[in-house]
Structure formats: structure tokens, C-alpha cells
N, C-alpha and C positions, 0 to 999 in steps of 0.2 A: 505826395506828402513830404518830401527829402528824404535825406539821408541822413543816417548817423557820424559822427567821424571814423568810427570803427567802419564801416561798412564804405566810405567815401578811399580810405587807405587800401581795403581788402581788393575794392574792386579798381586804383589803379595800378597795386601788382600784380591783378587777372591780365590788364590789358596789354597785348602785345604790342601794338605800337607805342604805348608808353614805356612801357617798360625798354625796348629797344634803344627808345631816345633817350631815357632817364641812364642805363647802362653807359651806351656810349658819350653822354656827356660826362659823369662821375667822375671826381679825380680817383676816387678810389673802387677797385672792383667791390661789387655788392656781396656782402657774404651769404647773404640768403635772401631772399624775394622778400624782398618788405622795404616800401616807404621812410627813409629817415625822418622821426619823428621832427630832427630839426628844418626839415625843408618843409614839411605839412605846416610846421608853426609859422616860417614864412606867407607860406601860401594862405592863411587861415588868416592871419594877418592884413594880408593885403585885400581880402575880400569882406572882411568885417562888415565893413561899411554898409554893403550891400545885402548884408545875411539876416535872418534872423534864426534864433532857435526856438525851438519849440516842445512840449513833452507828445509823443504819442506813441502807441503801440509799446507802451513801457520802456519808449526809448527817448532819446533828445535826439532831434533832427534838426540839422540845419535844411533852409532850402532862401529862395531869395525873399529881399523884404521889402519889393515892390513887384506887383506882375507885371510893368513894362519893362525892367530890367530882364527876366526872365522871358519875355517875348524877342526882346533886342539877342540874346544870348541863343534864342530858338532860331531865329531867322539868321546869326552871322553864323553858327558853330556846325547847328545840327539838320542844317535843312537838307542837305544830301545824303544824311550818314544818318537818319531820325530813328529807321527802323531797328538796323544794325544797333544803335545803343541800346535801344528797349532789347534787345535780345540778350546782348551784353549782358544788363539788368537781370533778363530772366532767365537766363541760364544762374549769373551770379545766385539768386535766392534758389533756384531748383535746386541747386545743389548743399543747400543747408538742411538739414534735419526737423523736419516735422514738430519733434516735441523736444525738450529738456527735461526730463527727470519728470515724466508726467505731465509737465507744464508746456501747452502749444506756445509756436516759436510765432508770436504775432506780427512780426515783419513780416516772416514766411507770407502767412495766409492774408496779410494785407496788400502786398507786392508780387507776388510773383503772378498769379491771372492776369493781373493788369499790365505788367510788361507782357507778359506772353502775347494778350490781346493787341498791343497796340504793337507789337513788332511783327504783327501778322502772323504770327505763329501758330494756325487754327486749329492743327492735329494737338498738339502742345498743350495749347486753354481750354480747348475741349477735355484732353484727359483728366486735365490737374482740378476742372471742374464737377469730372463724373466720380472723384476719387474719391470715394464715402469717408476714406482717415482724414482724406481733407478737411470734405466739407464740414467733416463735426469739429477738426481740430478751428477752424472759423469760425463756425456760429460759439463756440463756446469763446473765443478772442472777441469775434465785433457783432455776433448777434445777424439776424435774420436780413436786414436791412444791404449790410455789406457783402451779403452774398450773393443775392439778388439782383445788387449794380453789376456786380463782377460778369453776372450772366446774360446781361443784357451787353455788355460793351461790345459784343456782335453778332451775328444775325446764326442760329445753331437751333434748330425745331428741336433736340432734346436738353439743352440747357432753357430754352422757353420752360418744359414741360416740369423741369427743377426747381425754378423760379416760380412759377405757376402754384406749385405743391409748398413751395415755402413760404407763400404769402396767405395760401391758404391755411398752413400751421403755424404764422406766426403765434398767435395766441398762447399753442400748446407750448412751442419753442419757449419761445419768454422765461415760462416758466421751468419748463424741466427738458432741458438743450439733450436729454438722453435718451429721448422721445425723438428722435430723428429717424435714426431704423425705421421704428414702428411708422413712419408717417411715410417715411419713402413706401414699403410696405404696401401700409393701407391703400394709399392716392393714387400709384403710379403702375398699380399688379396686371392693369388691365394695356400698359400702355407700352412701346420699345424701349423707354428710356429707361425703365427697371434693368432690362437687361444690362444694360450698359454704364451703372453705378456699380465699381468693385468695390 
């Protein structure tokens, strides 16, 4: 989907090798971990071209604004290092907070299964998928639909049995997303995957 700028800044002063090389280039030491806004506007700048934004998950995301540039960028940058970033990625969102003041963090629950899955991370997207605060803080952000690709993005016989049970209550979901318990519940009492929804 991209990224935010906010979340584009946050996570190159998670990253250690940036940050190393960002340090020791600086004419001046950094006073605290954080990107100078003026070197982002550089950088922001000079990729304009290439970017577009966009609204989702209540947020503006840039990402690129053609797929072959974004292919070009996948084969020179990320082709040895592919996994490692998505981890990067989902550790970055694991570590944000589920909800705001009652209100799900819909990047949260948009990003982080899907880095986890794609950095191979299968103990990881397994959990973050059996994780019932999860799962409701999701369908209540993107609805039945996007929780069910999240479950499919790799091969796991009790997120099948999730997926299964949500496509089966899309209907009730739709409408009243607090119907979830009760559907996990109903569907799934006879089967291991209950067990294993906390």
C-alpha cells in the first residue's frame, strides 16, 4: 500500500545501517534519533517524480507511481535483502499499539500480517493472526474481506480454518463486526483452531 512520511522517517531511524551512515556522515552529532526534517524534504524532492500519494487506512501514503519503477527498485535494491526489509517493516508495526483511544490503529492491522508473511516470519503471522484483539481490531478497520487475504498469504491449516469461519460469517460480520466471538465460538468449538485464538 506505501507508506506514510511519518512512518517512512520513524522507520529510517529504526534502521541501523542507516542510521550508522546517516551519523557518520552529519556535520553535526544528532541530538536524538530522528531524521532532519530538512534532509527528508531533500529526499522527498528528489523522488517526487516518481511518487504518488494516496488516502488509505486514514492515512496519506506515498508509494511509487508507476509498477515498473517499483519493479526496477525491487530487482536493484531489494533482491538480496527482500526478506530482511519485510521484517524490518514488521517488527516496525508490531511494535505500535493496537488501538488509540478505543479507535483500531489501521495501519497496524493493514501491515503488519503481511510483512510478517512475506518476511517469512510464520511463528509471527501465525500469532498476530490467531490474536482475537487482533482480529476484531481488523474487521472492524477493513472488514472481512482483508482478513481473509491476510490468511491465505501462506499455506497454515488453522488460519485456513479462520478464514473458512469468516467467509462463512461474512454476512453476520457486515453487520454487526461484535459478532465475532460468538462466530469464532459457534463455527470453530468442534475444531483445534479454537484452541488457539487468544
Amino acid at each position: 500500500n506505501g507508506l506514510s512520511e511519518e512512518e517512512i522517517l520513524e522507520i529510517l531511524a529504526l534502521d541501523e545501517k542507516y542510521w550508522t551512515a546517516f551519523s557518520a556522515s552529519a556535520f553535526h552529532a544528532p541530538i536524538r534519533r530522528q531524521v532532519p526534517i530538512v534532509l527528508w524534504s531533500r529526499i522527498a524532492f528528489d523522488l517526487a517524480p516518481y511518487m504518488i500519494e494516496r488516502g488509505e487506512d486514514n492515512s496519506s501514503l506515498l508509494s511509487f507511481y508507476h509498477r515498473q519503477f517499483s519493479e526496477a527498485v525491487d530487482a536493484i535494491y531489494l533482491k538480496d535483502v527482500r526478506e530482511a526489509r519485510h521484517a524490518h517493516l514488521a517488527h516496525y508495526f508490531e511494535s505500535q499499539s493496537l488501538y488509540a483511544e478505543k479507535i483500531p490503529n489501521s495501519r497496524k492491522t493493514s501491515e503488519q500480517a503481511y510483512q510478517e508473511a512475506k518476511a517469512n516470519l510464520h511463528n509471527s503471522y501465525v500469532a498476530t493472526l490467531t490474536d482475537f484483539h487482533y482480529l476484531q481490531a481488523s474487521l472492524d478497520s477493513h472488514g472481512v474481506q482483508a482478513i481473509v487475504e491476510d490468511c491465505e498469504l501462506r499455506e497454515d491449516r488453522t488460519l485456513k480454518s479462520i478464514a473458512s469461519t469468516l467467509i462463512m460469517s461474512a454476512h453476520i460480520l457486515a453487520h454487526s463486526s461484535e459478532q465475532l466471538s460468538n462466530q469464532f465460538v459457534g463455527r470453530l468449538s468442534s475444531y483445534d483452531a479454537m484452541e488457539t485464538i487468544v
